[in-house]
N, C-alpha and C positions, 0 to 999 in steps of 0.2 A: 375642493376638487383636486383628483391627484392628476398631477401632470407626468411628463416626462417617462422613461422606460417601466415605471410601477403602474401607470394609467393603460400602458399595454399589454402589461401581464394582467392584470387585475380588472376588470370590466368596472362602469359605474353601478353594477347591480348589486355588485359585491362589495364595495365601499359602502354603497348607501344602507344594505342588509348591516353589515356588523364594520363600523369606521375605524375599529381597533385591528383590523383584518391586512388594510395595507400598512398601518407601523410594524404589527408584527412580523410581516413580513419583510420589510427592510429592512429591520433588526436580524432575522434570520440569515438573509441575503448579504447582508454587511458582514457578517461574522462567519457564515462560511467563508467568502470568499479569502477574507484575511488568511484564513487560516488554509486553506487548499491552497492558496500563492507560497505559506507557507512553507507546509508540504512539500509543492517543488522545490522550493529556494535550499531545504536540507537532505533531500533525496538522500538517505542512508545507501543507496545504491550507486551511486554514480559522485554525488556531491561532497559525502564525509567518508568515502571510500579514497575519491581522488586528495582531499587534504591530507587523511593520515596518513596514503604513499606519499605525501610532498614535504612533511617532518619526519620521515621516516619510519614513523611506528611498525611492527612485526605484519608480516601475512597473514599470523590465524588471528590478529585483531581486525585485520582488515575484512579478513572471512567471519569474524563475529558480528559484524555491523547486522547484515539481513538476518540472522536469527534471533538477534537480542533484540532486533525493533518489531518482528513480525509475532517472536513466542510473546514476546513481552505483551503485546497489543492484544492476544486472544487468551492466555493461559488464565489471568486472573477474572474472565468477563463472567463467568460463574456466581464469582462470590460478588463483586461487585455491581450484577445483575439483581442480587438479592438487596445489597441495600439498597440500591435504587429504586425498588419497588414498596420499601421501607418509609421511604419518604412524602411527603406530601408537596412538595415541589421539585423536579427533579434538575430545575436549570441551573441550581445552583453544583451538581456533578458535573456538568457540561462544561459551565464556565470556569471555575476548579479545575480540572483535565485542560485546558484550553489555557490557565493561566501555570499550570506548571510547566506544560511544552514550552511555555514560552522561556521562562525562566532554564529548563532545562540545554534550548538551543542555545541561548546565551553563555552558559557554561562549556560549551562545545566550542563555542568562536572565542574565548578568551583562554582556554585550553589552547586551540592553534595556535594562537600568538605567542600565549605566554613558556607552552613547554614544548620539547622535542623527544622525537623515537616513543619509544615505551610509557614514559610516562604521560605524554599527549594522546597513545592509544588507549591510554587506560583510561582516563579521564575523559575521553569524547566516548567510550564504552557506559562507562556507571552515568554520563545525563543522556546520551539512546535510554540506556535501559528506567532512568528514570520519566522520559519524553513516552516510551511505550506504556509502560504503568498509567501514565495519564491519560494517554491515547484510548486506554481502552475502558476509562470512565465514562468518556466523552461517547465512545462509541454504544455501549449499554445502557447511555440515557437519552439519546439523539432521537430513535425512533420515537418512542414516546412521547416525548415533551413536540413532535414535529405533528403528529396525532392529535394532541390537546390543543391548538394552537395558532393550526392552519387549517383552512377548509381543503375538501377534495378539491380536487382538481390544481392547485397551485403548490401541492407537497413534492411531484416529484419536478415543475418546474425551478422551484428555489433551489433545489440541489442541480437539475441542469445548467443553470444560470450559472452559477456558483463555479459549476465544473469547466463553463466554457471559458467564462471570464479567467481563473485562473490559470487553463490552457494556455490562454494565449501568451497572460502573461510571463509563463516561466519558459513557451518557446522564444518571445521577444530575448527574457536573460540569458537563454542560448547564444541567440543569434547575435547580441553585443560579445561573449563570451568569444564565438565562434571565429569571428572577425576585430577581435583586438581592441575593443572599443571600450571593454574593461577588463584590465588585465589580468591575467592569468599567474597571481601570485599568493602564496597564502594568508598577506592582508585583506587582501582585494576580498577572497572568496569566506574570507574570514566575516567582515562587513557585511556580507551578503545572509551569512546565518545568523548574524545579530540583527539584520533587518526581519528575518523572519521568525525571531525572536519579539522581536517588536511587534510585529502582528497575530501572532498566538494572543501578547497580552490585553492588545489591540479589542482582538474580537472576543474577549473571555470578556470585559470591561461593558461592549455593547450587549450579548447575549446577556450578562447580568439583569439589564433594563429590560429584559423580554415582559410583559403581561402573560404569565404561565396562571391557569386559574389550577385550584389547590386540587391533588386526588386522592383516593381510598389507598390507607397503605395496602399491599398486598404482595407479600414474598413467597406464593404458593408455587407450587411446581418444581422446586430446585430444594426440596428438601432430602428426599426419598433415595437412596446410593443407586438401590437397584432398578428402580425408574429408567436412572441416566443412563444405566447398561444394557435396559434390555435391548435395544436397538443391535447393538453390536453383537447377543448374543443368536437373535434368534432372525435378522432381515438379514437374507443373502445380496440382496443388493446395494443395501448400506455398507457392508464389509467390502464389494465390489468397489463402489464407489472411494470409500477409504481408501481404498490401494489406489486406486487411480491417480487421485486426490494427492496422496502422500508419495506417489515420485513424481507426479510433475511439482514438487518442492522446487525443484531444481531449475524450475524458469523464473522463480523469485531468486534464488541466490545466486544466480550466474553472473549479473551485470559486473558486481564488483572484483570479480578472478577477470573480464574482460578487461579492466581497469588496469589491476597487476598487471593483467599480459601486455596491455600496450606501454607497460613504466617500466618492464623488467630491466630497461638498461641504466637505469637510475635517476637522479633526482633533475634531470635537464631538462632538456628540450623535451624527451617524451612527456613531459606531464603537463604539454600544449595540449592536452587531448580533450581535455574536461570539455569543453565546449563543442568540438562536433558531436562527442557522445550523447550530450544531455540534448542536442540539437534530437540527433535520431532518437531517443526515449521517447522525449515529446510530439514530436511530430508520429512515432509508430501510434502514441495513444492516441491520437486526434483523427488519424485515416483508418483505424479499421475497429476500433470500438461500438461502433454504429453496424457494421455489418456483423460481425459477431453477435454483438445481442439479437440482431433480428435470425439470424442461422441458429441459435442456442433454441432461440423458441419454436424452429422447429424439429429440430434434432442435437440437444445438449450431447449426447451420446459420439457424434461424429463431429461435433466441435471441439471436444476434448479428444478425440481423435487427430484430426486435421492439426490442433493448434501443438499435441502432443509429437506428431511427425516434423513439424513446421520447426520445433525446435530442435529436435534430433539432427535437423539439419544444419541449422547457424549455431548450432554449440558444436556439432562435430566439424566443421567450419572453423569454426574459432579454434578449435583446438588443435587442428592440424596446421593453419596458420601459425600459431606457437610453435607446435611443434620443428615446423620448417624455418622457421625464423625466429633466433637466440634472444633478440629486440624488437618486435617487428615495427619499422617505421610508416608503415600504409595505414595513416588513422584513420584515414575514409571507407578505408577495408574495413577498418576493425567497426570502426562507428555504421558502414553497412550491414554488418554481421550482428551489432547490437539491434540496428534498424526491425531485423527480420526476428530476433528473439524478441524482444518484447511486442512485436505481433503476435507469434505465438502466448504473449506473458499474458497481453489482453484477451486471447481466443480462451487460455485456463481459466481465467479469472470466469469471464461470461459463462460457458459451459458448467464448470461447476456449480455457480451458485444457482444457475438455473435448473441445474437437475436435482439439485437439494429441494427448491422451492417446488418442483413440478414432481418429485418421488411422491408415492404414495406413504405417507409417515401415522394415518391414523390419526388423527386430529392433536400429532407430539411435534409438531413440526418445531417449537423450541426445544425438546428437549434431544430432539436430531441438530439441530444448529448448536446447542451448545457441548454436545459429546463430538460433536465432527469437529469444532475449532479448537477445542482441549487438547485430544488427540492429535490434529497438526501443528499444533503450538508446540508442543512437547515435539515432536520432529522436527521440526524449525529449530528448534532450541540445539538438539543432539544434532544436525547441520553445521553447526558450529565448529566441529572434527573437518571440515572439510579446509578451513583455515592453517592445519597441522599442516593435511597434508599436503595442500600449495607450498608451505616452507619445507617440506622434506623432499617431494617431486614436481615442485613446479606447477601453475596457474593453468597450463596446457590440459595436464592430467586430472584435475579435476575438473576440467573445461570435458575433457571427455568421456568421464565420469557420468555427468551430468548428461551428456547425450545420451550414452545406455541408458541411463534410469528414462529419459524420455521416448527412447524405442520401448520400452518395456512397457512402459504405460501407456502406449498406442493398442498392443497388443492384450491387456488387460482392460483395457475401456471396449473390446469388440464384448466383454461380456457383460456387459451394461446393457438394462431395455431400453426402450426408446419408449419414455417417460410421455414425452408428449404425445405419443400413439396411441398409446392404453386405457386412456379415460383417468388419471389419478389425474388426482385435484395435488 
């Protein structure tokens, strides 16, 4: 009999139908959550942003972090889709991707320690860029193997679980952060990315043990060039969507120029900041993630609106903030100004993938997901320029940068349909 939190996810009808139903799913549940705690504990956004201002490394390293984690994670999902589909067990990509992050974030926390400036940005750049590479194994064999593995009804609970649990816990390493309870040095936060180093290898180790039963290879659909094009050449609302899509880039790569902006006066006291930041990241995804998705479902179109203005606001905010102020010492400003951008970052996030899923794609709906994350991968990537220009003009102006391009895509998502209206499946 299963007891405890799996006996209440899992019903005794479900145990008793197939007994292999509740290990695998604690296996599942055990190994995302490691790894989602993860996640937070390296936040290329806020966490290995605020370490490389605190040895020093350059601004366009510090501006490379969200492009090299984010192109890295989508650009190769193509080919490594293909072998994936090659294989007769896929958990062994999973777990692989899961044990090089981990290996990868530990090269990152012994880079802090061991080097300074430049060559500690460079070196916490090539294991990002090696930790996305794996990332995006993990993510091309996740669906599937979650498919073979789990019954309905308990696939998108494990990932809920997964997600709550390590909500809570990277606002908990906030709120120690927050309030001094562990220090704000770059041993301290160094420790903290070899803990999550630790659990990458952690959950690559249990997910190995999954019961994955064997499948038909099959690498069909990603062969064809011009398959993967047509989308772009002949669907006016997928090239809508693109655009839309590809400037609100700019609410992924915003957090770490807020970081700059609040360290511009150098390596002191401002880089007390890490912790109410990562307080407001976390806590933005925890309070409005839930209403976004449910607004997305019924109008993606004005959610990417709403979340596209929402940031036009806290990046033009921030920006003038900068602007007005050489250092600005208001971190509760700043970290309210990140508060309200990564609301907006959660509103992008939802809207898009729900108007990708609810477009009408003609029964290609892979091969629209994998030409849309290509394509923003490769801008994510060229994002990376925006790192220059923070060292040539300042954290401000690319803080305001990033506003325009988010009015712009308020303006450009009014000619999107409203997917949910229309009868597309």
């Amino acid at each position: 009999m299963i007891s405890g939190p799996l006996h209440r996810i899992l019903t005794d009808d479900d145990v008793h139908a197939d007994p292999g139903e509740a290990r695998r799913f604690a296996r599942h549940l055990s190994a995302l959550t490691l790894t989602k705690v993860a996640d937070g504990l390296i936040d290329p956004k806020l966490v290995l942003a605020w370490i490389m201002s605190a040895v020093g490394a350059p601004g366009y390293l510090v501006g490379a972090l969200v492009p090299v984690r984010e192109s890295g994670a989508l650009l190769p999902q193509i080919v490594l889709a293909r072998q994936a589909q090659q294989s007769r067990q896929r958990k062994w990509f999973w777990a692989a991707g899961s044990a090089v992050q981990g290996l990868a974030a530990l090269g990152c926390a012994a880079a802090a320690i061991l080097l300074d400036g430049a060559a500690a940005g460079w070196a916490i750049i090539a294991c990002l860029a090696a930790l996305a590479l794996a990332r995006a194994a993990c993510s091309t064999s996740y669906k599937d193997i979650l498919a073979r593995t789990l019954q309905k009804g308990s696939r998108g609970t494990v990932s809920g679980a997964a997600g709550t649990v390590a909500a809570a816990a990277v606002l908990g390493f906030a709120a120690l952060l927050s309030f001094g309870i562990i220090p704000l040095t770059v041993p301290a936060i160094a420790v903290a990315i070899a803990i999550a180093g630790a659990m990458w290898l952690g959950g690559a180790a249990i997910f190995a043990g999954l019961d994955e039963p064997a499948a038909e290879p099959d690498a069909s659909g990603f062969d064809n060039p011009a398959t993967l094009l047509k989308p772009l050449i002949k669907d006016t609302e997928f090239r809508t969507y693109i655009a839309v899509r590809g400037l609100l880039i700019a609410t992924a790569l915003a957090p770490p120029f807020i970081v700059l902006l609040t360290s511009a006066g150098g390596q002191g006291q401002e880089l007390g900041n890490l912790g109410p930041l990562l307080l407001a990241s976390a806590t933005a995804a925890i309070v409005s993630s839930y209403v976004w998705g449910r607004l997305s479902d019924t109008s993606s179109r004005q959610t990417l609106m709403w979340s596209g203005g929402l940031a036009t606001l806290a990046l033009g905010g921030a920006a003038l903030l900068g602007l007005m102020t050489a250092s600005p010492d208001g971190i509760w400003a700043a970290a309210a100004l990140l508060f309200v951008a990564q609301i907006a970052y959660e509103g992008v996030r939802a809207g898009r993938k729900t108007h990708l899923t609810d477009m009408d794609t003609a029964d290609e709906k892979a091969v629209y997901t994998a030409l849309s994350n290509t394509m923003i991968g490769v801008l994510l990537l060229a994002g990376g320029g925006f790192g220059l220009l923070a060292d040539v003009m300042g954290a401000a102006i690319v803080l305001a940068v990033f506003a325009g391009m988010s009015a712009v895509a308020v303006l450009v998502a009014m000619g999107l349909t409203e997917v949910q209206q229309d009868g597309s499946s």
